[in-house]
N, C-alpha and C positions, 0 to 999 in steps of 0.2 A: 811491895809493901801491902799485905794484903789483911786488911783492917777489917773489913766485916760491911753489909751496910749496914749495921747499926752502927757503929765503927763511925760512919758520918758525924752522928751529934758531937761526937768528942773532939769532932775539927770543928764545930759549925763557924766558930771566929774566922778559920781558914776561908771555910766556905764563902763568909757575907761578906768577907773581905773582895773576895775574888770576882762575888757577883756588883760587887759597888764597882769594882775597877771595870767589871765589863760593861756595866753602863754607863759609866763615866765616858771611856774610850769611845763608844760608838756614837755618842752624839758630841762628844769633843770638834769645837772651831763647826758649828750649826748656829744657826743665827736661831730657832726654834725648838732648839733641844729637845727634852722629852715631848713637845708636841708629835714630833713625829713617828711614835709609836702609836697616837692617834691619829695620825691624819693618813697612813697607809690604809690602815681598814676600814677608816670610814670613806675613803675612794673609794674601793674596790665594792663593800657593802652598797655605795652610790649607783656604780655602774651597773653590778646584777639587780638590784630594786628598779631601776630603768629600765633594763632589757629584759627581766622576767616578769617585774613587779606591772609593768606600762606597757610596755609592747607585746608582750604576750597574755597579757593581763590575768581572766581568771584561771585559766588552762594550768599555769603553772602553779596557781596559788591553793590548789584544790586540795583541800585535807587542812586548810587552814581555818581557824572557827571568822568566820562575815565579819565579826566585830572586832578582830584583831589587825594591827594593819601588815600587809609582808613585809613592809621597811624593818620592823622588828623582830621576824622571826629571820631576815638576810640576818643582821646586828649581832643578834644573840650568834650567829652558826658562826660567822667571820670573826668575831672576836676568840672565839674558843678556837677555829681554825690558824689563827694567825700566832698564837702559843704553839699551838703542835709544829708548823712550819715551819717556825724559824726556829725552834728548839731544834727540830731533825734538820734541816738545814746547818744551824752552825756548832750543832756538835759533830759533826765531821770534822771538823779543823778545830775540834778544841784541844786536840794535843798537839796536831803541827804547829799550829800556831803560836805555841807555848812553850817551847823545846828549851828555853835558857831557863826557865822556871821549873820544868820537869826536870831537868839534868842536873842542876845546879842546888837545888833547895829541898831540903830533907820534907816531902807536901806529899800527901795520900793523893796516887795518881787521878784513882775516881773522883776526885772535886772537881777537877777540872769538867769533866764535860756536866758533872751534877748541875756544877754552876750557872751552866749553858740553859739549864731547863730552866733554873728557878730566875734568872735574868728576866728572862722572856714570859715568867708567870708575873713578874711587877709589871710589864707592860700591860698584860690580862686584865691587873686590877685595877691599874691606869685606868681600863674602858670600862667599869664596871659602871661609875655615873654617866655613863655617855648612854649604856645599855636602859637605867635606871632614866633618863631622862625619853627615850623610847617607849619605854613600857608604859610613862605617866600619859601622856600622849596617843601612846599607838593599841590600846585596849588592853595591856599588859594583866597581869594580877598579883599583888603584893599578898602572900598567905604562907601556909605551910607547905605550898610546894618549894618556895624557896629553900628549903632543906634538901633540895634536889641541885641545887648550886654545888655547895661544899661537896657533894658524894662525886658529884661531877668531877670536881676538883680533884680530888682523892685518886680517884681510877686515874684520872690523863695522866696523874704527876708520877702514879707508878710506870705506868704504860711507857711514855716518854724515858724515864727514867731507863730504864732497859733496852731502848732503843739505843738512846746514847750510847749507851756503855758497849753495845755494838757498831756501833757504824763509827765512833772514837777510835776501838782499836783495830778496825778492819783497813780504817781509811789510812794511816799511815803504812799499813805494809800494802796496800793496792789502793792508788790515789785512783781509779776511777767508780768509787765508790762514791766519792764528791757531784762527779757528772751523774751518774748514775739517778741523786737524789734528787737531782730537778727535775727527772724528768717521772720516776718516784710520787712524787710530791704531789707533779699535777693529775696522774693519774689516778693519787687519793682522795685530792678534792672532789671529783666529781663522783666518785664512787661513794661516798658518804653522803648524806641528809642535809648540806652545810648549808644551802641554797634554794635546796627543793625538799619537802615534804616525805617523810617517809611513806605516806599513803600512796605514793606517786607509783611507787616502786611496788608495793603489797599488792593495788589494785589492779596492775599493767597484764590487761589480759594475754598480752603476746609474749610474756615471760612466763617459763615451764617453773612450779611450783621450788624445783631443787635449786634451782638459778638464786631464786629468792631465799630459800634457806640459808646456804653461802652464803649471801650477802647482807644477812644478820646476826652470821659468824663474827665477820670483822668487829671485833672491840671497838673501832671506834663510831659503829651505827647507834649503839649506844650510850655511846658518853655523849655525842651531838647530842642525841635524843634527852638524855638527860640537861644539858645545856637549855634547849629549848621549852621541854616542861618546866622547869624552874620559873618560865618568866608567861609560858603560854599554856596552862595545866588544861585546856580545851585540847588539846591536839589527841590523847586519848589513846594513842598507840604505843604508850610506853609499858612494858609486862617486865616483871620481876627475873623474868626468865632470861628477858635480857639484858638487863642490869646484871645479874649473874652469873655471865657469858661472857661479858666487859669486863668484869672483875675479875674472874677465874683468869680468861686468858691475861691479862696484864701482870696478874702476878706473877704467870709463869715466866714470860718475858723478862721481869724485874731480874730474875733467880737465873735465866739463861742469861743474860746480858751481861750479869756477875760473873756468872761460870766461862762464858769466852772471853772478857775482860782480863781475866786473871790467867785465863790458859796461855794468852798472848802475849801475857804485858810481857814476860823475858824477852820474844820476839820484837814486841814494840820499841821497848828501852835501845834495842841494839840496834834496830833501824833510824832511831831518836839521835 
């Protein structure tokens, strides 16, 4: 059934339906329900602000402005990280998982894993006063870069967007696309800005300049970066040129993700 992604707005009932049931199910028989799309990353935000923020203290924080605290710019990178994860994470199985609903009910197949990202963007917003109560605290700034939020938002939700739409239809005709993605996953977190400082990586004199270019290719150096100016417009290392490098590539994605989506689904259905 191949609808378009604009094609989307015309299901979105489908859609919000799909993304209520899939937060409904995952925190279903919790004693702390939605807490715990808050209490994941503010551990994990705990533990690196302790091991980098404290024991390694300013070494790692460098390229951070003095009067900001790192607890805030860990905040700001894990909350926008813990969206992209678990979106790429469980949209692998957002068709396996789904097979009486795909096979059975006349549903535009792409909702399903769409569903999967914007799920995981309520948890996002979930943290947004968590981030806001950081910033009042942690030397944050409330101004116009806050318009670096939404653009943020914008690029990931394409970016994500297209990923799903790959790793949906791959993972049922090769389930180790699933394994594959954890270990994926961890090797993006650290290869991004999520934790440590873009400056870390610009300034590292043992790194040969093309190293560094590459690795302000990846769309998503980026969109952190953008994550992070929005609430710490000191940091100073964000250029339009990369903002425009995260967008361009994500669209493309978006449009590849559609194009192998649709080449497959006959293949997927029959393996379904």
């Amino acid at each position: 059934m191949n609808i378009g992604i604009t094609g989307l707005w015309r299901h979105r009932q489908t859609l919000r339906v799909l993304v209520q049931r899939d937060l409904a199910v995952k925190y279903q028989k919790t004693v702390m329900g939605y807490f715990w799309s808050l209490l994941e990353p503010m551990g994990m935000a705990a533990i690196y602000w302790f091991i980098f923020g404290v024991v390694y203290g300013g070494s790692t924080r460098a390229g951070v402005p003095h009067d900001v605290s790192y607890g805030l710019y860990v905040v700001t990178g894990i909350f926008a990280w813990m969206w992209a994860s678990s979106a790429m994470s469980e949209s692998t199985s957002s068709l396996t998982s789904q097979t009486s609903l795909i096979t059975t009910m006349r549903v535009p197949r792409e909702v399903f894993p769409v569903a999967r990202v914007f799920a995981r963007f309520a948890e996002f917003l979930a943290g947004i006063p968590i981030i806001v109560v950081f910033a009042i605290f942690g030397g944050g700034t409330f101004g116009w870069h806050l318009v670096f939020l939404p653009l943020a938002v914008i690029i990931q939700a394409t970016l994500l967007t297209g990923i799903s739409f790959i790793l949906a239809s791959l993972n049922v005709l090769y389930r180790d696309v699933q394994r594959f993605m954890r270990l994926a996953t961890r090797i993006l977190f650290y290869s991004i800005p999520t934790i440590y400082p873009l400056y870390r990586v610009l300034h590292a004199q043992s790194m040969p300049n093309w190293v560094k270019a590459v690795y302000q290719i990846n769309p998503y150096v980026g969109i952190m970066q953008l994550h992070h100016e929005a609430w710490i417009p000191g940091l100073n290392l964000l250029n339009w040129k990369m903002v425009v490098t995260s967008a361009a590539i994500s669209v493309v994605v978006l449009f590849l993700g559609r194009w192998v989506f649709y080449r497959l689904e006959p293949s997927v259905l029959k393996e379904l």
